[in-house]
C-alpha positions in Angstrom: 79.8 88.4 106.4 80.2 87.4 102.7 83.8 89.0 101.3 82.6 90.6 98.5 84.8 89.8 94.7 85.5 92.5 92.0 82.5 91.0 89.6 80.2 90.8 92.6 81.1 94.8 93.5 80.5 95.3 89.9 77.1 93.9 89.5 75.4 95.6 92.9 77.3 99.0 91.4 75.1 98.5 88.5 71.8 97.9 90.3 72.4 100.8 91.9 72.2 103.0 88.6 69.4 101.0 88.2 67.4 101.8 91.4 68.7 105.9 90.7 67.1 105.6 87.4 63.8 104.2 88.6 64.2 107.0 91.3 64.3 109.7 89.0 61.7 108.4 87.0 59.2 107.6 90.1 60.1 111.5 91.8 59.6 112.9 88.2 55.8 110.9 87.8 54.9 112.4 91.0 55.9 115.6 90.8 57.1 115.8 94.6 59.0 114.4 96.6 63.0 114.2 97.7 66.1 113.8 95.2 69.1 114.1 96.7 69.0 111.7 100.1 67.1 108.8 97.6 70.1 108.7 94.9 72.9 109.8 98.1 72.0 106.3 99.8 71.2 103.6 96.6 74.4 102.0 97.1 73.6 101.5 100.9 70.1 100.0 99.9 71.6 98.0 97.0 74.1 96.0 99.5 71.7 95.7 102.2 69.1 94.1 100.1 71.3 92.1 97.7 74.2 91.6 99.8 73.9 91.8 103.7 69.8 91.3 104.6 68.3 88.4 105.6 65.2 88.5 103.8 62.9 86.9 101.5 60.5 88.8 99.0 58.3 86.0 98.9 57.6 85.6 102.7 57.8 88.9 104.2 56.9 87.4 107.5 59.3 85.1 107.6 60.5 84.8 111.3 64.2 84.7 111.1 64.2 88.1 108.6 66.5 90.9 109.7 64.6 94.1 110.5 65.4 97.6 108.4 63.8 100.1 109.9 64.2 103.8 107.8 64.3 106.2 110.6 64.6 109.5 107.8 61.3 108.3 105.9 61.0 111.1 103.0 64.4 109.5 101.9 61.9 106.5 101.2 61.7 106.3 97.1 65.2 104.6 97.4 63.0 101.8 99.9 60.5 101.5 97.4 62.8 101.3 94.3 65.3 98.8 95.9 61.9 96.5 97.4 60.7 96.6 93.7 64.1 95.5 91.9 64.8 92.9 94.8 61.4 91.4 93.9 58.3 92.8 96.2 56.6 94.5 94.0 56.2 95.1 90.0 58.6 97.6 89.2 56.1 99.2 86.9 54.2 100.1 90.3 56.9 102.8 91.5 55.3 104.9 88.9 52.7 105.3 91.5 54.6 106.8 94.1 52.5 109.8 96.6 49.4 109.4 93.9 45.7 108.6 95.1 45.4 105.7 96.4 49.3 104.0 95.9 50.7 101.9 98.5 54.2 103.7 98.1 53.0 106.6 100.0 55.6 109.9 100.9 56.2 107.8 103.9 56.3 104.1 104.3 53.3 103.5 105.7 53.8 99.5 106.9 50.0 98.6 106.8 49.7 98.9 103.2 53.2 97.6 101.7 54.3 93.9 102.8 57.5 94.0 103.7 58.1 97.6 105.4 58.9 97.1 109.5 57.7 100.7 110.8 55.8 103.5 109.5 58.0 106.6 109.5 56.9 110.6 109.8 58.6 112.2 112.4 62.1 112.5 112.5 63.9 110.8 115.1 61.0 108.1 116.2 63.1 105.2 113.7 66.0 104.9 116.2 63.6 104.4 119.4 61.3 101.9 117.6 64.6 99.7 116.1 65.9 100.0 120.0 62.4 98.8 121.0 62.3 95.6 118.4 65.8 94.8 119.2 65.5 95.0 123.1 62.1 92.8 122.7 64.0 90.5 120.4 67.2 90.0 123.0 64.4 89.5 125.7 62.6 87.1 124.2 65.4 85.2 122.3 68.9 85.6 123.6 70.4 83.5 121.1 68.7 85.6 118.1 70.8 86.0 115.3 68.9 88.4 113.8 69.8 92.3 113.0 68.4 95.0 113.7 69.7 97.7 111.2 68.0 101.6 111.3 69.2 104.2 109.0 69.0 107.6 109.8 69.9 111.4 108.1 72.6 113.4 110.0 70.1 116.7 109.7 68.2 113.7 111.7 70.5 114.3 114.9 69.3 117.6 115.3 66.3 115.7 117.3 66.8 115.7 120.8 64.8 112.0 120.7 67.7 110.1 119.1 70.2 111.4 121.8 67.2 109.9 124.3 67.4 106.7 122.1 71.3 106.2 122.3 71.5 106.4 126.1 69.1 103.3 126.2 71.1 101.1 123.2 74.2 101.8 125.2 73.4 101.4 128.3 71.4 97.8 127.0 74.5 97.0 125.3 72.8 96.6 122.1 75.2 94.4 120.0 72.2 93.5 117.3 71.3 97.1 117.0 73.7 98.8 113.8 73.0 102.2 113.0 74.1 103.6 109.7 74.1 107.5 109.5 73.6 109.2 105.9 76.4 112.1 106.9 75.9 114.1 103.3 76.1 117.3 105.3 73.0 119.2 103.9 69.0 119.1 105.2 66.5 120.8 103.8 67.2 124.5 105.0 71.1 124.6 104.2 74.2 122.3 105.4 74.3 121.0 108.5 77.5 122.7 109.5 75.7 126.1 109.2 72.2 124.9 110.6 73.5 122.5 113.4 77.3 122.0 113.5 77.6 117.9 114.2 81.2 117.3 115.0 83.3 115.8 116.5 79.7 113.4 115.7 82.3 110.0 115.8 83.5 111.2 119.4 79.9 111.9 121.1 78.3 108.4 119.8 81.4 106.9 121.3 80.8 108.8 124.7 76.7 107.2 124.3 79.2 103.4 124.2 78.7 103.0 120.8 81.3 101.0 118.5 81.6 104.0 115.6 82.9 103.4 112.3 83.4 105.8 109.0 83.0 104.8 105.8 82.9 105.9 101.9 79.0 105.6 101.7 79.1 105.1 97.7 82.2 102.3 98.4 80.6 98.5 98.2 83.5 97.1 99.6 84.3 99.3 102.2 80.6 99.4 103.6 80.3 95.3 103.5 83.2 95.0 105.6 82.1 97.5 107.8 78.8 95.5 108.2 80.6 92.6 109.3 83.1 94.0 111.5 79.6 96.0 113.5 78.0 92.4 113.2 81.3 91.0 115.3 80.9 93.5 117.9 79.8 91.6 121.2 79.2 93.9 124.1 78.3 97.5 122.1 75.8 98.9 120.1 77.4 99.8 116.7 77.1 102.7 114.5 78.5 103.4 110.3 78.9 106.6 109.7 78.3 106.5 105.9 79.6 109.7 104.2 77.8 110.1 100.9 77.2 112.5 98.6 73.9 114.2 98.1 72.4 113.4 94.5 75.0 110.7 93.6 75.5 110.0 90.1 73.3 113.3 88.5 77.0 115.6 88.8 74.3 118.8 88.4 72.3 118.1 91.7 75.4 116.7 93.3 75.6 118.1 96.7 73.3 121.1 96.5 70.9 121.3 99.6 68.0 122.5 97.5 67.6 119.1 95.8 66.8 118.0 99.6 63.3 118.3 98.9 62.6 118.8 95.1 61.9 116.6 92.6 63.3 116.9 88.8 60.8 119.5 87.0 60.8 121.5 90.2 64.7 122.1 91.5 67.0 124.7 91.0 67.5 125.9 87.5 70.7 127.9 87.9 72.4 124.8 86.5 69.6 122.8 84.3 66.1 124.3 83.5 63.5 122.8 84.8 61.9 121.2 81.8 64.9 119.8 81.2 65.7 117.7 84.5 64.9 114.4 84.6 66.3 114.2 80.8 69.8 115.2 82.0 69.8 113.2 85.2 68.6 110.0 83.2 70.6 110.5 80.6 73.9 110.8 83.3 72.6 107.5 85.1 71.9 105.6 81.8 75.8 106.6 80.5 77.6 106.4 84.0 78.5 110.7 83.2 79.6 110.1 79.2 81.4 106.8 80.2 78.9 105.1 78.0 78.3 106.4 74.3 76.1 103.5 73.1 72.3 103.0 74.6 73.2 99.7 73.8 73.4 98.2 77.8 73.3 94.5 77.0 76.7 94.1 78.0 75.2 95.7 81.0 72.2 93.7 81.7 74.1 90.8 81.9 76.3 91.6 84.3 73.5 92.1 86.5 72.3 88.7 85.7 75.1 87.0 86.9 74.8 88.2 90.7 71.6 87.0 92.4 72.6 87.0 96.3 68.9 86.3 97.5 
């Protein structure tokens, strides 16, 4: 793995904001869709695509790709966004997203969108199918150095299938399979302490063989190096547990399950009316909270422009 410096952590912080703004702005076009797990995970997507993957937007076939497979799929506008500002697609096009006819459909559906491994719907089925592709991939190739990386919700593990999945990757050994777990504590019905208690969660995917690691989910650094250290695992399936925070970056929908499900225009008003929501959370992503003053983001453009991993 590639040690990340300060100005590289810098610019993939900023395309993050950028990929939470284009979320807001897709969820807000459609009028449906989920808020909190999209912005909770963009710093995860950001790193994988412009950091970590290999990949290449203009050969989304090509052999020696990793796979991501996105077990939780209603958490895909953060996908869609980071495919679009990695190059797959026009950016413009997210404005499509769950309307008649799109390819960015309310789940990734992999027959209609080059570049998408699986198509998603029922919680649970993502860990089995990356267990599948990298079990094929250490049977056909055992010199592969390809990875197999499926991302998952914690209100996910309530499904008895991914306990069913995690006795195969151990018991394989699975040391291309890494697992990253969105652990933001809510789902859509309440927080997951209340509706399914999870812990000791590090200590029971350890009992399954698994090498288990926790991490700041919103902390570039911390998450890369985790990536590396799962990638230099030999004899174990690994697993990040990532804790984030729901609706990172719009303070307002920060950690609140009801943003779970809604988009802005249609979430809880206690704190910002509804007419008013995807103003505020914009306006919050577009001035990193007030740090900003000025609209004026040349200064930020260009920092972007001078980190371009791919």
């Amino acid at each position: 793995m590639k040690y990340l410096t300060g100005e590289e952590v810098r610019a993939l912080e900023l395309k993050a904001n950028e990929i939470r703004q284009s979320i807001i702005e897709m969820l807000t076009a459609a009028g449906s869709g989920h808020t909190a797990g999209p912005l909770g995970m963009a710093d995860i997507f950001t790193l994988l695509y412009f950091a970590v993957l290999k990949h290449d937007p203009k050969n989304v076939d090509w052999e020696e790709r990793d796979r991501l497979i996105l077990s939780n799929g209603h958490i895909c506008p953060v996908l869609y966004a980071t495919m679009a500002h990695a190059g797959y697609f026009p950016v413009e096009e997210l404005l499509t997203l769950r309307k008649f006819g799109t390819r960015l459909q309310g789940h990734p559906h992999r027959q209609t969108l080059p570049g998408l491994e699986t198509s998603s719907g029922p919680l649970g089925s993502g860990l089995s199918q990356a267990i599948g592709m990298a079990l094929a991939e250490r049977m056909n190739n055992p010199y592969s150095a390809k990875y197999f990386y499926c991302l998952t919700g914690d209100g996910e593990l309530d499904e008895g299938q991914i306990w069913e999945a995690l006795l195969l990757a151990g018991k394989e050994k699975l040391n291309n399979l890494i697992m990253i777990v969105d652990r933001n504590g809510i789902q859509i019905d309440g927080y997951t302490k209340d509706v399914m208690p999870l812990e000791p969660l590090a200590e029971k995917f350890a009992s399954f063989n698994f090498d288990v690691q926790e991490v700041d989910g919103h902390n570039m650094r911390a998450i890369n190096d985790a990536i590396g250290k799962a990638q230099a695992v030999y004899s174990q399936p690994s697993v990040i547990i990532a804790h984030t925070i729901a609706a990172k970056g719009v303070d307002v929908f920060e950690r609140d399950f009801r943003w779970h499900g809604n988009p802005p225009g249609k979430g809880p008003e206690d704190r910002v009316p509804r007419d008013k929501q995807a103003e505020v959370a914009l306006q919050k992503l577009r001035t990193l909270a007030g740090m900003i003053q000025s609209q004026d983001h040349s200064w930020y453009i260009c920092s972007l422009h001078t980190y371009n991993p791919i």
